[in-house]
C-alpha positions in Angstrom: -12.0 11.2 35.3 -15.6 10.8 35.5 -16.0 14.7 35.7 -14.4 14.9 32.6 -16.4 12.2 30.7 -19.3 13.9 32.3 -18.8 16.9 30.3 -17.3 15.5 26.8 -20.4 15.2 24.7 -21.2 18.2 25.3 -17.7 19.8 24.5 -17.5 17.3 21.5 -21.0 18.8 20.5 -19.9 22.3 20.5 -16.3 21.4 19.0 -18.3 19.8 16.4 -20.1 23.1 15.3 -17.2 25.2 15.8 -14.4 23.7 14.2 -16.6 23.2 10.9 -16.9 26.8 10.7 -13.6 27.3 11.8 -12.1 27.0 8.6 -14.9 29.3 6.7 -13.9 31.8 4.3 -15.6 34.2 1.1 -12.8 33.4 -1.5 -11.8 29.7 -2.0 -7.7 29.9 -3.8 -8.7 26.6 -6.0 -11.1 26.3 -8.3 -12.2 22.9 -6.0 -13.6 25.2 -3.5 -16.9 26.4 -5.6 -18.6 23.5 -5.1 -22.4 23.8 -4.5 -22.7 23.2 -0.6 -26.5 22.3 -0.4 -26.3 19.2 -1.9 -27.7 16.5 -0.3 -25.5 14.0 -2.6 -21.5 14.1 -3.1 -20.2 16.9 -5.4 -17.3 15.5 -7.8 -14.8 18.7 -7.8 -11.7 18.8 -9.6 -8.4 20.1 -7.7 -6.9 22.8 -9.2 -3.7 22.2 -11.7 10.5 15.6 23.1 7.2 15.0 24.7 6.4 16.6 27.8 2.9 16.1 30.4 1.8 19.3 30.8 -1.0 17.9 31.0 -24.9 18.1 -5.8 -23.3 15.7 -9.3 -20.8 16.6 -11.8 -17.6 14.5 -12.7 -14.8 15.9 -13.4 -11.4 14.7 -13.6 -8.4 15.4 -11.3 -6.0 15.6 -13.7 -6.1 17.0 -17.2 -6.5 13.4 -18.9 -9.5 11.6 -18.9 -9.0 7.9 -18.0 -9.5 5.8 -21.2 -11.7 3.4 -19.9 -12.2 0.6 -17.4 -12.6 -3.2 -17.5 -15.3 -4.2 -15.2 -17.1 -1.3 -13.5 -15.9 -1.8 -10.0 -12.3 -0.6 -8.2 -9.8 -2.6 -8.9 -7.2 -4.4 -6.8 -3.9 -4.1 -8.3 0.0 -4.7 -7.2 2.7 -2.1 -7.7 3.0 1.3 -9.0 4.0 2.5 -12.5 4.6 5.9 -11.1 2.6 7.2 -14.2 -1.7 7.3 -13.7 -2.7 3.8 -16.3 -5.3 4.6 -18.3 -7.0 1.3 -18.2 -7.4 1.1 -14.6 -10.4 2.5 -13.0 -10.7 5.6 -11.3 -11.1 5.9 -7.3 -12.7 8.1 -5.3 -12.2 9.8 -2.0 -14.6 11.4 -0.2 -14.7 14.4 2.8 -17.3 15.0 4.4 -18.0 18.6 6.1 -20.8 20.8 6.9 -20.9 24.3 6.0 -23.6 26.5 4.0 -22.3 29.4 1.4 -25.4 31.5 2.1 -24.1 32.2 5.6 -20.5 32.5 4.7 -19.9 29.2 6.5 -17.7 27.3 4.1 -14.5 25.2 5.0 -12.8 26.6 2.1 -9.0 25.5 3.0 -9.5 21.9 4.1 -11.2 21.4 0.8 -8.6 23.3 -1.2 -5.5 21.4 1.0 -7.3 18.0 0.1 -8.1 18.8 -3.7 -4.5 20.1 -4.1 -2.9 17.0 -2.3 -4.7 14.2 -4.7 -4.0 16.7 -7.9 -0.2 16.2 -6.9 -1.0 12.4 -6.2 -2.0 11.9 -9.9 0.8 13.8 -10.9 2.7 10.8 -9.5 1.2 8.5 -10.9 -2.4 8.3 -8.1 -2.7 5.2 -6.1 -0.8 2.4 -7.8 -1.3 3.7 -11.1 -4.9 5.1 -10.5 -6.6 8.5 -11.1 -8.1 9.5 -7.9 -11.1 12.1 -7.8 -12.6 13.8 -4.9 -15.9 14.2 -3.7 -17.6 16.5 -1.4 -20.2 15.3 1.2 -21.1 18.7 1.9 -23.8 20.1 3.8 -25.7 22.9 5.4 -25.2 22.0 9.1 -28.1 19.3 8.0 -27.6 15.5 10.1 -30.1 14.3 7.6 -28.3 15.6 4.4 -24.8 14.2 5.7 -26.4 10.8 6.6 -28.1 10.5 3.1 -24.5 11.6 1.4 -23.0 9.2 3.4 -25.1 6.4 2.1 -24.8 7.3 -1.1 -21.2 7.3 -0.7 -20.8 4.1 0.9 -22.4 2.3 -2.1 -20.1 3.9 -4.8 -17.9 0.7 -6.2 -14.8 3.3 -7.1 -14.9 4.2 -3.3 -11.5 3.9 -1.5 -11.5 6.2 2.0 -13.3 9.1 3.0 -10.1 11.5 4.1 -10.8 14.6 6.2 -13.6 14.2 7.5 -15.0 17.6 9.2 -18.6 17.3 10.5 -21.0 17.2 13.6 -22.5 14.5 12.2 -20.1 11.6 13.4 -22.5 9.6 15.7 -24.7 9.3 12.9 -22.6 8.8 9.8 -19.4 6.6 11.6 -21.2 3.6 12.1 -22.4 3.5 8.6 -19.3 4.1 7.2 -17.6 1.3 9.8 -20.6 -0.9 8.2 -19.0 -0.7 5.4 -15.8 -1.6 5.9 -14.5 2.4 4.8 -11.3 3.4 6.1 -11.7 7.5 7.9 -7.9 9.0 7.6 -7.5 12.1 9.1 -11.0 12.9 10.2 -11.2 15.4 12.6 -11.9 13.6 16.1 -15.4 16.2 17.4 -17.6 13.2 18.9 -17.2 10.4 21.1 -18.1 8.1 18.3 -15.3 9.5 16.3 -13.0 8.8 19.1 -13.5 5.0 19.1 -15.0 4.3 15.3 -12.8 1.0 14.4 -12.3 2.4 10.8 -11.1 6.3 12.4 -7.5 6.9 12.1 -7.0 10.7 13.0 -4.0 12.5 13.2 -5.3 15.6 15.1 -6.6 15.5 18.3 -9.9 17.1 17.7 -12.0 18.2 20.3 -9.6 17.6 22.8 -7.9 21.0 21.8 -10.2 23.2 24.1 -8.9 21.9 27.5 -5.6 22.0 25.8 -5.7 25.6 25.1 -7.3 25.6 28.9 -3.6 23.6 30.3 -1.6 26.4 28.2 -2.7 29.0 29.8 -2.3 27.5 33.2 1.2 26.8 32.0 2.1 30.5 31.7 0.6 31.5 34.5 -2.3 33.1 33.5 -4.3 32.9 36.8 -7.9 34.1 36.2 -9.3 32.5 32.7 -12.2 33.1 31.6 -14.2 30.1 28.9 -15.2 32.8 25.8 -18.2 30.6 24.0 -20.5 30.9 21.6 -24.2 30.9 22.2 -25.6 27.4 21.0 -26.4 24.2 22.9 -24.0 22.7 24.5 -22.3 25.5 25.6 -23.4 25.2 29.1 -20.5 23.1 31.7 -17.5 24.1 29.4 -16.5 26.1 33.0 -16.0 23.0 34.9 -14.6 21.1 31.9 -11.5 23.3 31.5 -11.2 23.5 35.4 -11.1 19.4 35.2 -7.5 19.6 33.2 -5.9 22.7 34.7 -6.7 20.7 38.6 -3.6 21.4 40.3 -2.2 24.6 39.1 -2.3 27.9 40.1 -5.1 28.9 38.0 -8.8 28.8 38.4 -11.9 29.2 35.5 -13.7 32.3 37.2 -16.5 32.0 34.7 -17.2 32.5 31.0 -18.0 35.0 28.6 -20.8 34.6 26.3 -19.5 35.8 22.9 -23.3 35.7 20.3 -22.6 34.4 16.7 -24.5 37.4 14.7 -23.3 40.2 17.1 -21.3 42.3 15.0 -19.8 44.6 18.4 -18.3 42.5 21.2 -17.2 45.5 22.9 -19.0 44.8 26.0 -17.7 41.4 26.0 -14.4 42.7 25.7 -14.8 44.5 28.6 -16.0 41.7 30.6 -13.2 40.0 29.7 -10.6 42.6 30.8 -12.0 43.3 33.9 -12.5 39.5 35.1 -9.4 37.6 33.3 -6.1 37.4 32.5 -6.5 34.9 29.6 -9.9 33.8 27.8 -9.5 30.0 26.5 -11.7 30.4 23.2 -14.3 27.9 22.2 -15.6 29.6 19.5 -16.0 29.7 15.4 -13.0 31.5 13.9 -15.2 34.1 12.8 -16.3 35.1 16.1 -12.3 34.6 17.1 -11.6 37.5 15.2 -14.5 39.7 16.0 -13.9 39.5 19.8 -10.1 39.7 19.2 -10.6 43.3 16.9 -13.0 44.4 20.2 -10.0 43.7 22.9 -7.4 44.9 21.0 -9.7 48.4 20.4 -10.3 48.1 24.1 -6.4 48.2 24.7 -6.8 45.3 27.2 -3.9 42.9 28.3 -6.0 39.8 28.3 -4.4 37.2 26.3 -6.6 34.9 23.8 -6.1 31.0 24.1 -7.5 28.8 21.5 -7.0 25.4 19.0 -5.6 26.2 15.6 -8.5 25.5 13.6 -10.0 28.2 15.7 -7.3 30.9 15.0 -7.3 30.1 11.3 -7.8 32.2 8.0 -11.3 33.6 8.8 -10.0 35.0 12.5 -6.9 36.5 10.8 -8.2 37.8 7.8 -11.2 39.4 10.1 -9.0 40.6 12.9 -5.6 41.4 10.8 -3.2 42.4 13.4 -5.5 42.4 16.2 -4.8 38.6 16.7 -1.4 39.2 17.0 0.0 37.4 19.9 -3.1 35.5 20.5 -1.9 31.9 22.2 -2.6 28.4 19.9 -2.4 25.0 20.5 -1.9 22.8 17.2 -1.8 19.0 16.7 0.1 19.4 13.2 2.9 21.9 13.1 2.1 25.2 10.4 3.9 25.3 7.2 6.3 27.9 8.6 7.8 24.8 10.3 11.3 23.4 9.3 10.6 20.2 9.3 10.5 17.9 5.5 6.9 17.9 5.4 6.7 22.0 5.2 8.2 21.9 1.8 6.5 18.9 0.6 2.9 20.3 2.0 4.1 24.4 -0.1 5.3 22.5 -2.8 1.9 20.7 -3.6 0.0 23.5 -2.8 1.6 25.8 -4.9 1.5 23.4 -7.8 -2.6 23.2 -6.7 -2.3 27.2 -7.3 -3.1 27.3 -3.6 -1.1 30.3 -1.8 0.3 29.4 1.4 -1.6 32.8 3.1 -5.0 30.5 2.1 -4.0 27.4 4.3 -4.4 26.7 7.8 -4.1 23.4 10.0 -7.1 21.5 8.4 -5.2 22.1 5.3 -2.4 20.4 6.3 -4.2 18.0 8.1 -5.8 16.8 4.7 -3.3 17.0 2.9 -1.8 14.3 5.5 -4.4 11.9 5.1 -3.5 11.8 1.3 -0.1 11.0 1.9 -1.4 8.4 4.1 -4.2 7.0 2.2 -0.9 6.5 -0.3 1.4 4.7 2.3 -1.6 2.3 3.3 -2.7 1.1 -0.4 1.3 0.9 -1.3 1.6 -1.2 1.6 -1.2 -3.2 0.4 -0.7 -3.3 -3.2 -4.4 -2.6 -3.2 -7.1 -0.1 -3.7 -9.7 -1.9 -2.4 -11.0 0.0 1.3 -10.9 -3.3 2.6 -7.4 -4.4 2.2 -6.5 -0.4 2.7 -8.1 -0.7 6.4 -6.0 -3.9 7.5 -2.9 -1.7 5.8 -3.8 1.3 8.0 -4.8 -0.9 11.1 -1.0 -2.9 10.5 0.8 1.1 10.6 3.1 1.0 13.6 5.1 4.3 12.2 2.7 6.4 10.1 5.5 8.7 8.1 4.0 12.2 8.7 7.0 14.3 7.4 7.9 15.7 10.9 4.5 17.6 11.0 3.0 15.6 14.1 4.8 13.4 16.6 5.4 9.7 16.1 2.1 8.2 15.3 1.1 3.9 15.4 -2.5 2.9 14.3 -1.9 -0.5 15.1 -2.6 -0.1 19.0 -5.8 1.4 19.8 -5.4 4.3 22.6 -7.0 4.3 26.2 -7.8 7.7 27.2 -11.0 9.1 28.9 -11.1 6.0 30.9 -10.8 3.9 27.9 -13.8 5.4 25.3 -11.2 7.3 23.7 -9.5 3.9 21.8 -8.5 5.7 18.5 -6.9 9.5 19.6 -3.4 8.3 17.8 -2.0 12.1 18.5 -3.0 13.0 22.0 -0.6 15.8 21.6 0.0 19.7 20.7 2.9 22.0 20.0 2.3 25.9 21.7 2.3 28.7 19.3 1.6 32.5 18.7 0.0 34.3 16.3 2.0 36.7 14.1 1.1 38.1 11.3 -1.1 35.8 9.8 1.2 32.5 10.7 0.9 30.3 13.5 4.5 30.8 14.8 6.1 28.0 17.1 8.6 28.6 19.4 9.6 25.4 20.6 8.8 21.7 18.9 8.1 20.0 22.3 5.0 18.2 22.1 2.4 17.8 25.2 0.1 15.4 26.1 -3.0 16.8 26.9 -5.0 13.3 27.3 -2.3 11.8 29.8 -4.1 10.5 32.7 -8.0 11.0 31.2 
C-alpha cells in the first residue's frame, strides 16, 4: 500500500498532462468547440442546435431564445419543472474547466462538444427546473495561473450552479477554492490526489487510476514481459514500479519502460525496443503520441500488444494511427456508445441533435454528457438551482441513474481506497475493450475493480 501511495502524485501528475491532451483534435464537430483557449477568464460558448477483482468573454445563448429577463440578478431557487425553459427565470451557468492550447493542436475538442451538446438538449427540455442553462469554458494553455484566476472568477459568478467535467492538471490548486465555495464538481476527471478526496468531487470515471488498470489487463491475458511506454515530462520517472505494485502476484513482470518523446515525429526505434523487450506496452501517454507509436509498431510488423485508458486511445490516436490501432487493448470507466445499454441511445440521440457525429466522441464525451444528466437528477431532487442545495442533493445520491453506462454508483458514502486518501473514487471500476475501427469495442460487460485492496 505504501508503495503505491509512494508513487501516486507522481502518476496523478503525468495523468494530469496526458489525459488533457488526450482528447485533442484540429476539427471541433460543434460550433462550441471554437472557443478561444488562451483566455485567462471563462469563454461563454453556445452548443450547437457482475463485478469481478482482477485487481476570453462573449454570451451567447444555449438555445435559440433569449431569456426575457430576470427579477433580481442572482440564481434563483425554484420548485418543480415546467418542462418548457421560463423566460422570467434567470439563466445558470455551468462551467468546465480544461487545459489545452490551439497553437499546439492540444485542444479537448470532444469533452467540450459532448458537454455543449448535452445542456443544448437540457434546454430543449425545459433546462434545470425551468431554466436556460449556458456553458462556460475555463480554458487554458497548460497555465496553473490562468486556471486558478478563471476559477476565481468563476466562483464569484451569482448564475453559477456546478462546474461539470472538469479536465485539468490544475486540481490541487483550483479544488479547494471551488470546495470554498460551496460548488458542486460532477464528473470531473479524478488526475490528482486532491481530486480524489475534494468534499464537493463526485466523479464517475476513475481517472488516473486507469494506468495501473491497463497494467492488471495485461497481466490478465497473460502478457508476461510489459514494458511502461511514457512520455518525456516530469513525473515520468517510477511509473515502472507503480504498475509492478498492482500486477504483484501474477505471472507478469514490468522489464522496464520505453521513452516515447512528444515532438518526435518517427518512433521507429522505439518500436523496436518495444518488440524486442515486451509482449505488451501499458501506455501512459497523450493520445497523440498513442497513435504515432502505434503507426511505427504496426509498420514494424511487431506482435507487441498496446495497453492503455480510453481517454488515451481516443479520437486523436485513431484518427492519427487509422487501422494501425486496431486491436490495441483499453480499459474504460464508462462503456462507448456502441454499447447496448439505454444510455447509448439517449447519449447518440443528444449528440446528433447537437450536430455532433458519433465518429467525433470518445469517453470524455460521454463522460460529460453524464454529469449533465446528473447535475439534472440532483437540482430535480432538490427543487433547486442553488450549488448549495445541489451539493446536499448530490452528497444524499445513494443510486446515481447513469443509464447503464458505468456500474452502480452511491455519492452518499465516501470511498476508502489508497489507504483511505482516496474518499471520493465512486467508480473504482473498468470494462476491457479493443480497438476496431475507430470504436472502442467491449466484449464482455463485467466490471473490475482495479482499487480493491489500495
Amino acid at each position: 500500500m505504501r508503495r503505491r501511495m509512494s508513487r501516486s502524485i507522481a502518476l496523478c501528475a503525468v495523468a494530469a498532462m496526458v489525459v488533457a491532451a488526450c482528447g485533442s483534435d484540429d476539427d471541433g464537430a460543434a460550433t462550441a468547440a471554437t472557443a478561444d483557449a488562451t483566455a485567462t477568464t471563462p469563454t461563454t460558448t453556445a452548443p450547437a442546435a457482475t463485478t469481478s477483482d482482477t485487481g476570453g468573454s462573449t454570451e451567447t445563448s444555449a438555445t435559440a431564445d433569449e431569456p426575457a429577463g430576470t427579477t433580481d440578478g442572482t440564481t434563483a431557487v425554484t420548485t418543480g419543472s415546467t418542462g418548457a425553459l421560463d423566460p422570467s427565470l434567470e439563466p445558470v451557468t455551468v462551467y468546465f474547466v480544461t487545459d489545452g492550447d490551439p497553437a499546439s493542436g492540444s485542444e479537448n475538442v470532444p469533452a467540450k462538444d459532448g458537454l455543449t451538446a448535452a445542456v443544448a438538449a437540457l434546454n430543449a427540455r425545459g433546462g434545470l427546473l425551468g431554466h436556460e442553462v449556458k456553458v462556460e469554458f475555463c480554458q487554458n494553455p497548460f497555465n496553473i495561473d490562468q486556471a486558478v484566476q478563471c476559477v476565481q472568477d468563476a466562483v464569484k459568478d451569482p448564475s453559477i450552479v456546478a462546474f461539470v467535467g472538469n479536465s485539468t492538471n490544475s486540481g490541487e490548486q483550483i479544488d479547494p477554492i471551488i470546495a470554498a465555495a460551496g460548488i458542486p464538481i460532477i464528473a470531473g476527471l479524478p488526475l490528482t490526489p486532491t481530486q480524489g478526496a475534494s468534499p464537493n468531487e463526485f466523479p464517475i470515471h476513475i481517472g488516473a487510476s486507469m494506468f495501473p488498470a491497463a497494467g492488471q489487463l495485461a497481466a490478465a491475458e497473460g502478457y508476461k514481459r510489459i514494458l511502461v511506454g511514457t512520455i518525456q515530462t516530469e513525473g515520468t520517472a517510477g511509473m515502472e514500479g507503480y504498475i509492478s505494485a498492482f500486477i504483484a502476484g501474477t505471472d507478469s513482470k514490468v522489464e522496464g519502460s520505453v521513452s516515447l518523446p512528444l515532438t518526435k515525429p518517427d518512433l521507429s526505434a522505439e518500436a523496436a525496443k518495444a518488440d524486442a523487450e515486451a509482449d505488451a506496452v501499458v501506455m501512459i501517454t497523450d493520445a497523440a503520441t498513442m497513435g504515432r507509436f502505434a503507426s511505427s509498431v504496426a509498420q514494424l510488423g511487431s506482435d507487441v500488444v498496446l495497453v492503455t485508458g480510453g481517454l488515451t486511445a481516443g479520437k486523436l490516436a485513431m484518427d492519427g494511427a487509422g487501422s494501425d490501432l486496431n486491436g490495441a487493448r483499453v480499459v474504460r470507466s464508462i462503456l462507448p456508445p456502441n454499447t447496448d445499454v439505454p444510455g447509448s441511445a439517449m447519449f447518440l440521440a443528444d449528440m446528433d441533435a447537437g450536430g455532433v457525429s458519433e465518429s467525433a466522441v470518445d469517453e470524455a464525451a460521454v463522460n460529460n454528457w453524464l454529469g449533465v444528466q446528473i447535475l439534472d437528477q440532483a437540482a430535480t431532487a432538490a427543487k433547486s438551482v442553488a450549488p448549495g442545495d445541489v451539493l446536499a442533493a448530490l452528497n444524499a445520491m445513494t443510486d446515481v441513474e447513469t443509464y447503464g453506462l458505468t456500474p452502480p454508483i452511491d455519492f452518499s458514502v465516501p470511498t476508502s481506497y489508497a489507504g483511505g486518501t482516496l474518499t471520493r473514487i465512486f467508480n473504482p471500476s473498468v470494462v476491457y475493450g479493443t480497438v476496431k475501427d475507430g470504436e472502442h469495442v467491449v466484449e464482455s460487460l463485467e466490471w473490475h475493480n482495479v482499487l480493491k485492496g489500495s
